[in-house]
N, C-alpha and C positions, 0 to 999 in steps of 0.2 A: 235803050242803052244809055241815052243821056239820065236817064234816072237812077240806074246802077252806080253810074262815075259819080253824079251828087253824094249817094249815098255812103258810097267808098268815103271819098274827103272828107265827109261830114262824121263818121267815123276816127279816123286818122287825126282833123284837128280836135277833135275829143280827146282821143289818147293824149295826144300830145301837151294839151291844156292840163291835163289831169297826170301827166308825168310832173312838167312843169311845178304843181303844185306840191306835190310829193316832195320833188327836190328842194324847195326852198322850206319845208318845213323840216327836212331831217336835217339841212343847215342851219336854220334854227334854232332846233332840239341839242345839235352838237356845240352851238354858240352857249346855250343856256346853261348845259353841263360843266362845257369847260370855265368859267366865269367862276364859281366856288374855288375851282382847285388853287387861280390863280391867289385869290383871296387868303387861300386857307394856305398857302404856302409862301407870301407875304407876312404871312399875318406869326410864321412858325420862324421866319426871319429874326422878325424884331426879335424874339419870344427868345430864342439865341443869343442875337447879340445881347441882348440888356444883362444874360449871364456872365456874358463877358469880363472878366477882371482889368481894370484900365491899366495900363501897360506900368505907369508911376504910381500906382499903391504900394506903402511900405507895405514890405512882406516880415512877417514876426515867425522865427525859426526858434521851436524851444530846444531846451537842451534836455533831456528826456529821460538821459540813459543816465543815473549819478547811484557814485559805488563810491565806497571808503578807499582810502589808502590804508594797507596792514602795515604795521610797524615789525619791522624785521632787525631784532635789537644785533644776530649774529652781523649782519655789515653793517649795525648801525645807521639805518635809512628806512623811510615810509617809500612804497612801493605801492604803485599801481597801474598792470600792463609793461608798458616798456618805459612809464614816467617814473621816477626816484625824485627825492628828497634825501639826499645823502647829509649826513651832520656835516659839518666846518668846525662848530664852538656851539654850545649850548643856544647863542642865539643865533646861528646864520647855518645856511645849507647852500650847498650845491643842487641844482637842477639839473637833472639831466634826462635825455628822449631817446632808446636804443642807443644809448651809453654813449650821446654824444652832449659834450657839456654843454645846454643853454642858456644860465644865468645865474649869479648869484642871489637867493634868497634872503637878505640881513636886517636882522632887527635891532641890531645894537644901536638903533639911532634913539629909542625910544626906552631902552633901560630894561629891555622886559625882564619879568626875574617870577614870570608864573609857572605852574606846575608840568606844563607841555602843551600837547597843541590836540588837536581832533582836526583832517585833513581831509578832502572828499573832491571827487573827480566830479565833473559835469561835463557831458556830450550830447550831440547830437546826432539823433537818427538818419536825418537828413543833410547833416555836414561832419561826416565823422572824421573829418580832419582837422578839427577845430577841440580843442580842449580849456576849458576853463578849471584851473585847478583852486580850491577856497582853502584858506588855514585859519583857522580859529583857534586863536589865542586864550588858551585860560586862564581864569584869575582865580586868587585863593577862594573866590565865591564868584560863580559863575563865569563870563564873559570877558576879555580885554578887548577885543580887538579880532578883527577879519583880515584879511589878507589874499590879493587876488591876482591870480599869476595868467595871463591868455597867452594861449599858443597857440599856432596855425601851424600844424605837423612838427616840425623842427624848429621854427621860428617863433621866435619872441615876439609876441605883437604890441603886450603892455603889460605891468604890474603897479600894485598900488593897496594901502590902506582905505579899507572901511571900517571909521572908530564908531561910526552911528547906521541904524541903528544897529541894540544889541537884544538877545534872545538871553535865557537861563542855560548858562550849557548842561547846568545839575539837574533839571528837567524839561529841557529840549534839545531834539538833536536838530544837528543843519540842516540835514537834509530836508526835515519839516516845516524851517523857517527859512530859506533862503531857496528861490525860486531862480531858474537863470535863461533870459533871450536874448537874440539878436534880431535887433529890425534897423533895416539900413547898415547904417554907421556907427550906429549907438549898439551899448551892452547894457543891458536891460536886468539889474539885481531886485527885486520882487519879494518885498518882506514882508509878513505874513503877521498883520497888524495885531489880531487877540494873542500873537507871543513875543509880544516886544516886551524885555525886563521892565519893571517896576520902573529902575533905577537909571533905564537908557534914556538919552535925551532927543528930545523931537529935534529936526531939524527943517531950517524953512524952504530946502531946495529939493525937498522930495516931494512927488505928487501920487495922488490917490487912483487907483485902479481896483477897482471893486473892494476886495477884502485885502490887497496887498498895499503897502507905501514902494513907491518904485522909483529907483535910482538909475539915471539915465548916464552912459560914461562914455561920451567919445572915443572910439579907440582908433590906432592911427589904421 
């Protein structure tokens, strides 16, 4: 009997050893597996963030969407959407945005006495309440003068002269030469270097952006 009972125990601490071993190997097995995941999902972390855009990089919004204004000789006004260019005198217009008056357009400071104008909307797809409207002033040969009206829906935000540079209006249109962004706080006019007239003058406060000269302009 006493040999039976050794034999039992001796049994039993086997199992038990041999459980024992089992268990700390499939803790093991389950330590070693999970160690990659943690690795590999660190590692998908970084991989993430480094996409991430820093919160203070200027963001550059182009303006995307640019259409003429038609000349509508019956009211006497350039038209485009719910913007007018309504005449005043040969050189001055009224502006107005669903027929509310926003600014006097006038040139008479400057004498102009050329043949008309060529006029063209610039929008954005992504701030379609923002309008930049351009006038090109022509001259008996080619080019006088740019002219640049911002608005923010209703609102007047700036206007102003760009005498430089200039394109051929007789063989180029605006649209081709004159590019338009917003980044930050600046307005961003973008001229398109192999069509800048003969006859235009370089200026020293424009800077180079691949194939364009670009004119940075504070607006308020």
């Amino acid at each position: 009997m006493y040999k039976s009972f050794f034999k039992i125990s001796l049994l039993l601490f086997g199992f038990t050893l041999f459980s024992c071993k089992e268990n700390r190997q499939t803790a093991a097995d389950q330590k070693h597996v999970a160690a990659p995941s943690v690795v590999q999902a660190a590692n998908l972390n970084v991989a993430e963030s480094s996409k991430k855009t820093p919160e203070n990089a200027d963001r550059e919004i182009s303006f995307d969407i640019v259409s003429p204004f038609k000349k509508d000789d019956y009211e006497n006004c350039y038209v485009h959407g719910t913007t007018k260019l309504i005449h005043k005198t040969d050189n001055s217009f009224m502006l107005t945005k669903k027929d509310f008056a926003i600014t006097d357009v006038d040139f008479s400071d400057i004498n102009y006495e050329g043949p008309g104008y060529t006029i063209y909307s610039y929008q954005s797809s992504a701030n379609k309440n923002m309008e930049v409207v351009i006038i090109e002033g022509q001259a008996d040969i080619g080019t006088a003068w740019y002219y640049v009206v911002v608005l923010d829906g209703e609102d007047l935000v700036d206007k102003f002269y760009v005498k430089e540079p200039r394109a051929n209006s007789e063989n180029t249109d605006m649209k081709d030469f004159i590019n338009v962004a917003l980044k930050d706080k600046d307005l961003v006019l973008k001229f398109k270097k192999d069509k800048i007239a003969a006859y235009s003058k370089p200026l020293a406060n424009l800077r180079t952006e691949g194939s364009y000269l670009c004119l940075d302009k504070k607006i308020k």
